[in-house]
N, C-alpha and C positions, 0 to 999 in steps of 0.2 A: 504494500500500500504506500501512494505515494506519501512525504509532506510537506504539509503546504502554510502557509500562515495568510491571516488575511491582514493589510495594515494601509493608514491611508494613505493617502495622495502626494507623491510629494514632487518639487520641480525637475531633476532629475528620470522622472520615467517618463517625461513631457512623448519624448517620441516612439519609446515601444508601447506605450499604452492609443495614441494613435492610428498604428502600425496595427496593435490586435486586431482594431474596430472594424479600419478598412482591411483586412483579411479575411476578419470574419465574416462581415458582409459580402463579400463577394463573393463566397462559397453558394449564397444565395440562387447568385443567377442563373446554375441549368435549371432549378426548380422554377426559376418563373419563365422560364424559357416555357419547360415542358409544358405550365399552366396554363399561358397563353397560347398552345399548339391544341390542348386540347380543348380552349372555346369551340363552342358547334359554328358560329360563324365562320371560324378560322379553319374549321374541316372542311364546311362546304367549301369554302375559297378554294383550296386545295384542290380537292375533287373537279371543282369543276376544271379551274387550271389544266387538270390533269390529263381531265377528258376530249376538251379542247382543242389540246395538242395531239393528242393522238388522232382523233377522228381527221385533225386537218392535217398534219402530216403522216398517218401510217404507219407512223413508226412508237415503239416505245423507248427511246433512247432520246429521243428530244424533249418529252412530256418529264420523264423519270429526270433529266437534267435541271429541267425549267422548278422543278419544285425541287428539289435537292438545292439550286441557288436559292430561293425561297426563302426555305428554310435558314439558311446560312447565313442569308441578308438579314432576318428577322433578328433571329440571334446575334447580330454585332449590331442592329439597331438596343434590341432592349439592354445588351451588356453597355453601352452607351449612355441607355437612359438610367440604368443603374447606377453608375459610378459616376452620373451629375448627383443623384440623391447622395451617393457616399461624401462626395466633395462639400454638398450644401451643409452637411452636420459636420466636417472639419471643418468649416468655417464658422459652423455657428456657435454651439458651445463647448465644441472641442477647441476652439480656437485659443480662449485663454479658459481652461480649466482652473485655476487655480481661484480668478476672480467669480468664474459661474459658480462652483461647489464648494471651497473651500474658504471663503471672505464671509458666508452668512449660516449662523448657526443651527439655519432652521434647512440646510442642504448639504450633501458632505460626498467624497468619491473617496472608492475602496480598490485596491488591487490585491489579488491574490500572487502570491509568491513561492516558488520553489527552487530551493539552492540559488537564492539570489535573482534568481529570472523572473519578472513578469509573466504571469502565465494567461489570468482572467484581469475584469474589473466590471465594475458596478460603480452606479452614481445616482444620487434620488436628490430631490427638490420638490418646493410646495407645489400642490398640481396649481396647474392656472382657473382650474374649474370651482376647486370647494378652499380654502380654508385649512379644514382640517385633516385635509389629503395630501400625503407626501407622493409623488411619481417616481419609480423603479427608473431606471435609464440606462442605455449604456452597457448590457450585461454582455459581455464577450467571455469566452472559453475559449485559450487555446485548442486546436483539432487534437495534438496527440494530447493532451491531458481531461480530454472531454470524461463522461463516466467514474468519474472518479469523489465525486460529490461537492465540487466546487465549487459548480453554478449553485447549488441549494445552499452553501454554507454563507454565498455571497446575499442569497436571498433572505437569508436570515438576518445577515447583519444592518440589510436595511428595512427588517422589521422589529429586531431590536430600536433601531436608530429611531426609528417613530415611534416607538414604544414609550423610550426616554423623556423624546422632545413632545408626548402629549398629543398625537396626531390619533386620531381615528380609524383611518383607515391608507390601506398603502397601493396606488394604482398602477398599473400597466399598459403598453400598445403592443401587441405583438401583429405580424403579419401573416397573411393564411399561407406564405409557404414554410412559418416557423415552427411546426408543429412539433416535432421532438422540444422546443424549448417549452412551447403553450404544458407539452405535457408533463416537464418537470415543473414548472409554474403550481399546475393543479396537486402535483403530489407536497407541493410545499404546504399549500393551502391556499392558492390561492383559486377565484371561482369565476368563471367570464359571465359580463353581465349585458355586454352588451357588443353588437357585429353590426359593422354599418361599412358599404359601398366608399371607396377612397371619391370623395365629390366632385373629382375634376373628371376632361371628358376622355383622359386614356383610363380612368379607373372603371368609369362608367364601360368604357369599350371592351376591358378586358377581365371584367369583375374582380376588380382588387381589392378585397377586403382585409379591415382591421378589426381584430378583436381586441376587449376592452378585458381587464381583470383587475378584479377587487379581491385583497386581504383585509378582514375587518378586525384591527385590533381588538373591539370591546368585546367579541364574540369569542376571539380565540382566548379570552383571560380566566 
């Protein structure tokens, strides 16, 4: 068994803690690749594509090509549009972590460490919704250290951290192609209360949903 220590934030991990996020997140993208391939729209496109060519040229080697580029155009569109979303969050409050989590008491970032290496991190703050909702943020797992209980141990420390500071309950966003994290999420405790269509018009196009999770301090006590 590995180990690991959890401890906070400090200036020094400025760029591997960076580094996890955008790594992590991009493991993402055949998952939403494969998402968006299987829209019923995006079949029929295909199909018909498919058939198109065939019927007008006779051949199946023109048609089998035309959707194989397709395919491959699709794929280096959304890993594009992916890695604008990664960019948009290093610039936003990954940009100066130290001033977004760790200048106000009521918000804090944690990394998990092993034999000196950055491995995970987490980060919460007041939600912008209620008051007395702190928001989870930011949770990365290194790949080879994944299974190991780290992500839970990190989700702990930021429901201790609301615990302390008096908060209520502790929220979440995860994304529908994050399911192995949703489902350590739930074995923590925490419970999704709410799934809503991403409202711009490629979320609309491609049904990108986000699930919502609540841990409710006064319940778990």
């Amino acid at each position: 068994m590995v180990e690991y220590t959890i401890r906070g934030y400090v200036g020094s991990d400025y760029e591997v803690v960076r580094e996890l996020f955008s790594h992590g997140m991009s493991e993402y993208v055949p998952s939403v690749c494969l998402h968006v391939v299987t829209r019923p729209w995006v079949l029929f496109a295909m199909v018909c594509l498919f058939l198109s060519l065939l019927f007008s040229s006779k051949s199946i080697i023109l048609p089998v090509l035309a959707v194989t580029l397709a395919l491959a155009l699709g794929r280096h569109v959304l890993g594009y549009i992916w890695s604008l979303y990664i960019d948009h969050c290093l610039r936003e409050d990954l940009q100066d972590i130290e001033k977004t989590y760790m200048e106000d008491q009521g918000s804090h970032f944690w990394v998990a460490e092993v034999e000196d290496s950055v491995v995970g991190t987490v980060a919460a703050k007041p939600s912008d919704d209620r008051q007395d909702e702190l928001m989870l943020k930011r949770m990365s797992v290194r790949k080879d250290f994944r299974g190991l209980g780290i992500a839970k141990a990190l989700s702990r420390e930021v429901i201790g951290f609301a615990r302390q500071r008096g908060y209520r309950s502790v929220v979440l966003n995860t994304l529908m192609v994050q399911r192995e994290a949703q489902k350590m999420y739930e074995s923590v405790g925490f419970r999704k209360y709410e799934e809503y269509e991403l409202p711009t018009v490629y979320g609309k196009l491609v049904n990108f949903t986000i699930s919502k999770y609540r841990y409710d301090i006064t319940a778990a006590k």
